[in-house]
C-alpha positions as CSV (number, residue, x, y, z in Angstrom):
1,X,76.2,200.3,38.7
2,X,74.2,199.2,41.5
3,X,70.2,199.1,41.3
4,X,69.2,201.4,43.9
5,X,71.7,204.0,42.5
6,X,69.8,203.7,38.9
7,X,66.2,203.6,40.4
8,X,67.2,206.5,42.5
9,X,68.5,208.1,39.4
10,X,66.1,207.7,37.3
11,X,63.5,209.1,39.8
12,X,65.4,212.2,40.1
13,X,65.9,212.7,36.3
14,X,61.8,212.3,36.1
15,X,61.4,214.5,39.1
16,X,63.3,217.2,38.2
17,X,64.0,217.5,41.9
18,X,66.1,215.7,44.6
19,X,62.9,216.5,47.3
20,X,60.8,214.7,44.8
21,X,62.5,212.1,44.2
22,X,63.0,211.3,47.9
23,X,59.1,211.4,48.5
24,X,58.6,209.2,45.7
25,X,61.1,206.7,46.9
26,X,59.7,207.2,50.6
27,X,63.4,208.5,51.6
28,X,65.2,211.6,52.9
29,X,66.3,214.3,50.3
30,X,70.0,213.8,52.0
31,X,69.4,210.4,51.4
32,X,68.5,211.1,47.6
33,X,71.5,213.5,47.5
34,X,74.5,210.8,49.1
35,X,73.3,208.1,46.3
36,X,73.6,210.5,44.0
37,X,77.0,211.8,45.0
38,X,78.1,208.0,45.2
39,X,76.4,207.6,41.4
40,X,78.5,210.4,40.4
41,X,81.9,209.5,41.5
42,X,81.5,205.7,40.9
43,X,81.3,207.1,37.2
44,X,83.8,210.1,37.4
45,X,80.9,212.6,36.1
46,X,78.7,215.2,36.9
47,X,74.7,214.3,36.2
48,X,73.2,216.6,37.2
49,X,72.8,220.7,37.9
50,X,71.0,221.8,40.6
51,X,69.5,224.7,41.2
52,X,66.4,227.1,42.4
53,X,64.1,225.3,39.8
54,X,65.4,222.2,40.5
55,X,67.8,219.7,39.1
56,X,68.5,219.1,35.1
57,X,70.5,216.4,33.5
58,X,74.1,217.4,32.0
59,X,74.8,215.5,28.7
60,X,76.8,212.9,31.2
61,X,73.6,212.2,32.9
62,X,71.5,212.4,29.5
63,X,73.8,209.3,28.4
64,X,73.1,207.6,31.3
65,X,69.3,207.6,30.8
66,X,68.8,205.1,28.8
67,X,71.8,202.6,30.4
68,X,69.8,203.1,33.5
69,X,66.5,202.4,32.1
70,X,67.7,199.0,30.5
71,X,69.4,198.0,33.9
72,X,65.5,198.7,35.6
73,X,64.1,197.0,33.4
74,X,66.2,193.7,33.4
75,X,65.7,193.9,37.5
76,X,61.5,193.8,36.4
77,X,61.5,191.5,34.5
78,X,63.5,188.9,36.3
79,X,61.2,189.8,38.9
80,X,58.3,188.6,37.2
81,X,59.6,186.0,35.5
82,X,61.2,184.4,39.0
83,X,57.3,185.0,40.9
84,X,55.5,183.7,38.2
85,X,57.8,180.4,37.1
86,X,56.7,177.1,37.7
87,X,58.3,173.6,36.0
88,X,55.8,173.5,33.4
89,X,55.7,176.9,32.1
90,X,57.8,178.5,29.4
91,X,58.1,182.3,29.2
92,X,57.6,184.3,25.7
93,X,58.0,188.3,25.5
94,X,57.4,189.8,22.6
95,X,56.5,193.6,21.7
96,X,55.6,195.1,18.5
97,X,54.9,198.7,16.8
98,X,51.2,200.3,17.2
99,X,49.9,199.5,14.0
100,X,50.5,195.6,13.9
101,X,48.7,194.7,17.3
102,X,45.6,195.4,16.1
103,X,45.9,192.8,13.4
104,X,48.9,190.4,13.0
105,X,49.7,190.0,16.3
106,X,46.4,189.8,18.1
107,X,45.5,186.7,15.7
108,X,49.2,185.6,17.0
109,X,47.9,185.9,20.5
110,X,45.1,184.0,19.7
111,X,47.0,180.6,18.4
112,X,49.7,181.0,20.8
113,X,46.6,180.9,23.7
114,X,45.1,177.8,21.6
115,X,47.9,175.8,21.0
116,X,50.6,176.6,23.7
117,X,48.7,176.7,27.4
118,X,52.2,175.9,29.1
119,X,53.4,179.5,27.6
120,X,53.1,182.3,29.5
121,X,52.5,185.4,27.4
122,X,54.3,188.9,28.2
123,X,53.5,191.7,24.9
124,X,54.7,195.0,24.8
125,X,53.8,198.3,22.4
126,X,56.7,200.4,22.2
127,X,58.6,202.4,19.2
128,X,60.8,200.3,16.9
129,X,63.9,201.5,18.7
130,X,62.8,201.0,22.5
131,X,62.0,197.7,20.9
132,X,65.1,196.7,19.7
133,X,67.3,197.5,22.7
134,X,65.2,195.3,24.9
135,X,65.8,192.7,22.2
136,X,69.4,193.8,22.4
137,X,69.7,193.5,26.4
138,X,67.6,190.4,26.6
139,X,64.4,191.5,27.8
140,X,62.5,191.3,25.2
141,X,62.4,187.8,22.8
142,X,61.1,189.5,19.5
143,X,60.0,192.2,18.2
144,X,57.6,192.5,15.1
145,X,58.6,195.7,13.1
146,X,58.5,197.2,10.4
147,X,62.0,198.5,9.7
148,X,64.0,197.0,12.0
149,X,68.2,197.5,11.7
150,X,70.4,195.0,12.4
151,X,72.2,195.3,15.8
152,X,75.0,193.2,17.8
153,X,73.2,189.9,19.0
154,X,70.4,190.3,17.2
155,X,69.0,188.2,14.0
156,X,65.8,189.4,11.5
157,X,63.5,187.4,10.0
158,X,61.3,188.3,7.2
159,X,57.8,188.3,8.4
160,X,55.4,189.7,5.3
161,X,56.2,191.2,2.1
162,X,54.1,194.2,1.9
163,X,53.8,197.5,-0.1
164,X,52.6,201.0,0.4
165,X,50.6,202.1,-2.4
166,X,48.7,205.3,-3.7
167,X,45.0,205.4,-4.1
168,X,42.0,208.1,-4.0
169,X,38.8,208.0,-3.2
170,X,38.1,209.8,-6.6
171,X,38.8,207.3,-9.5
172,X,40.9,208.2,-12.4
173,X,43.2,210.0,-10.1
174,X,47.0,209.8,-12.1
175,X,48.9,211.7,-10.2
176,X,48.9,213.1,-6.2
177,X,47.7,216.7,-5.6
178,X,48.6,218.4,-2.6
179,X,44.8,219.9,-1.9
180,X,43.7,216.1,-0.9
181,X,46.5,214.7,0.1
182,X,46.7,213.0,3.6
183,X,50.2,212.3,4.5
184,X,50.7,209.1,6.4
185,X,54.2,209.1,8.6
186,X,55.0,205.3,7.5
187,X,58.9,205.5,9.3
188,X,62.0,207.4,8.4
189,X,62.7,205.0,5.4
190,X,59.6,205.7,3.8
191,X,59.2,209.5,4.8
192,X,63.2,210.1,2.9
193,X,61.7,208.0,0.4
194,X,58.6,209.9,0.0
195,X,60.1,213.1,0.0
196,X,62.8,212.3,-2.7
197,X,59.2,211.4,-5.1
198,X,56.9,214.3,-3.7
199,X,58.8,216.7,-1.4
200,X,55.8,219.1,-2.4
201,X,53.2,216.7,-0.5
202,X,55.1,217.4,2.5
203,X,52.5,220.6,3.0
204,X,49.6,218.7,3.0
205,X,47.2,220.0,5.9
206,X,46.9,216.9,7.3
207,X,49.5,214.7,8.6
208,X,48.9,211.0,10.6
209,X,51.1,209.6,12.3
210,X,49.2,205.6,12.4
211,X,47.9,204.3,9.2
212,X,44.8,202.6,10.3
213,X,43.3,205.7,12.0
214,X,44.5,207.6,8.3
215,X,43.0,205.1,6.5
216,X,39.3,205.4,8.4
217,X,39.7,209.5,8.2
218,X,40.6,209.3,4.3
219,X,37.6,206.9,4.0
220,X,35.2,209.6,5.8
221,X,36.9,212.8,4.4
222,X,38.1,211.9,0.6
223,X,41.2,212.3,-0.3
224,X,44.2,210.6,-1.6
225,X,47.1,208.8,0.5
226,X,49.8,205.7,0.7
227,X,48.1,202.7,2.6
228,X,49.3,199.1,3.0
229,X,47.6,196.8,0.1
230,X,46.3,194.4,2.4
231,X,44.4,196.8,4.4
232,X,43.1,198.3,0.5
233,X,42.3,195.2,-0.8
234,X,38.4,195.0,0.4
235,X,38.2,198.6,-0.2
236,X,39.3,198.6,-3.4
237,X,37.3,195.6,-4.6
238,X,34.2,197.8,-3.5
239,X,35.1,200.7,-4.9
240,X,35.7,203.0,-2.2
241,X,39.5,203.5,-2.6
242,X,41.0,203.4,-6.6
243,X,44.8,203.1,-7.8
244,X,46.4,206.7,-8.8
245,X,47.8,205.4,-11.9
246,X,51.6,205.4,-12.3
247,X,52.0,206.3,-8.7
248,X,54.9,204.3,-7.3
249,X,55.2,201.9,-4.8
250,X,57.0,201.4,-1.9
251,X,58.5,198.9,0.1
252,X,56.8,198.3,3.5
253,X,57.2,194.8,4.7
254,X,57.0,193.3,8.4
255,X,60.0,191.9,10.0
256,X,61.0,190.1,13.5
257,X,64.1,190.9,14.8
258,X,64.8,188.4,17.9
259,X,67.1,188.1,20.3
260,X,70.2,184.9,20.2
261,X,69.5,184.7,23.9
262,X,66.2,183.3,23.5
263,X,65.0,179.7,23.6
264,X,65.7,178.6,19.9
265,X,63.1,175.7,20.0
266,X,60.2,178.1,21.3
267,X,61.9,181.0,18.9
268,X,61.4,178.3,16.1
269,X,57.5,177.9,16.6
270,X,57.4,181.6,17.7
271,X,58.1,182.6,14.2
272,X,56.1,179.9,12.5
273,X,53.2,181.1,14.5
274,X,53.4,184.6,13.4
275,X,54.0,183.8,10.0
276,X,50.8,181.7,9.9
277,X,49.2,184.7,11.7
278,X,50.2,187.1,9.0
279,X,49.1,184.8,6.6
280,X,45.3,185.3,8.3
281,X,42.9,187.8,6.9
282,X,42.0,190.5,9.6
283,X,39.5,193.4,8.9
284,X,41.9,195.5,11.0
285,X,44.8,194.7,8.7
286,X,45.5,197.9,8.2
């Protein structure tokens, strides 16, 4: 698939419309329509429907979507990597889920700066499955997550064991209550996992979808919830949170899943580094 075809594309499939598209792209809507018509038979299928209203995607073009994005992207990042390369510079890409930038991987950013000038630094925040196709197609190095699943050409490394566990800002708490109950959305694995133990919690009133602004609103609010125990640990020692006892536990640990394209020597101290960093205390663990 050529570039331009993609790009053009793309632009229509965000548009909704061919006239869009061609002002975006600073070209004719003829011009829009003849690169979609070459897209189209290149590939033997219809993407698109056109009408009044505009233009939608057919499940052909649907599939596409995400084959074009990656191709895009690939282009970008060459791009930068080609203006910004010099002999003694090493390039490093690495994105990670919402919740671990404000902790883990900002004290990463911090010894990578200290101890590796000659690297130049690209991050990313993105879902754990935009993630791992850019690790897939090469444009991404690692990826720190938290449930990664394993895919062709990419490896995982364990990162952090770590545990969600109950507690309540009421002590003596043994067992979860809907009333109080602030459900956290922790990932798939933990939400099946979660609802096996307490599908009645699932009507709590209030529902978060990152833990570290759940664990402040729990904190100003009262009420009872699954956090991480590192981000408890100074909140339990001061009373604030307390264990629900016999609540159970569940598995929550951090992973990097990493691309066999990458450097392995600067993969090597990549890891290191972000092990050492998860091995740092950070008030925003959370």
């Amino acid at each position: 698939m050529q570039l331009v075809l993609a790009q053009t594309f793309l632009e229509i499939a965000t548009a909704g419309s061919l006239v869009q598209a061609g002002r975006r792209l600073g070209i004719t809507q003829a011009a829009v329509s003849a690169r979609l018509q070459t897209l189209e038979t290149l590939l033997g299928q219809k993407l698109l429907v056109r009408n009044k209203g505009g233009a939608r995607l057919t499940s052909a073009g649907r599939a596409l979507v995400p084959h074009a994005t990656q191709l895009t992207q690939i282009w970008e990042q060459a791009k930068r990597d080609v203006a910004s390369h010099q002999e003694d510079e090493v390039p490093l890409t690495i994105g990670g889920e919402v919740s671990l930038w404000s902790s883990m991987l900002l004290n990463w950013i911090v010894r990578v700066r200290k101890s590796r000038p000659d690297v130049v630094l690209r991050t990313h925040v993105d879902t754990v499955t935009r993630l791992l196709d850019q690790v897939q197609s090469g444009t991404l190095d690692v990826a720190v997550a938290y449930s990664p699943h394993r895919r062709p050409g990419v490896d995982i490394a364990l990162i952090l064991e770590e545990e969600l566990i109950a507690v309540s800002t009421t002590p003596g708490r043994s067992n979860l209550q809907v009333d109080d109950y602030i459900f956290v959305d922790w990932g798939p694995d933990f939400c099946a996992q979660h609802d096996q133990a307490f599908p009645e919690l699932r009507a709590a009133k209030t529902h978060v979808g990152l833990g570290p602004l759940a664990l402040r609103a729990t904190l100003a609010t009262g009420g009872t919830g699954y956090f991480r125990t590192r981000a408890l640990q100074p909140h339990l020692e001061s009373g604030r949170f307390h264990l629900v006892d016999g609540a159970p536990k569940f598995s929550y640990s951090v992973y990097a899943a990493y691309s066999r394209r990458a450097n392995p020597t600067l993969l090597k101290w990549a890891l290191d580094e972000l092990q050492a960093s998860a091995a740092t205390p950070s008030d925003d663990w959370a």
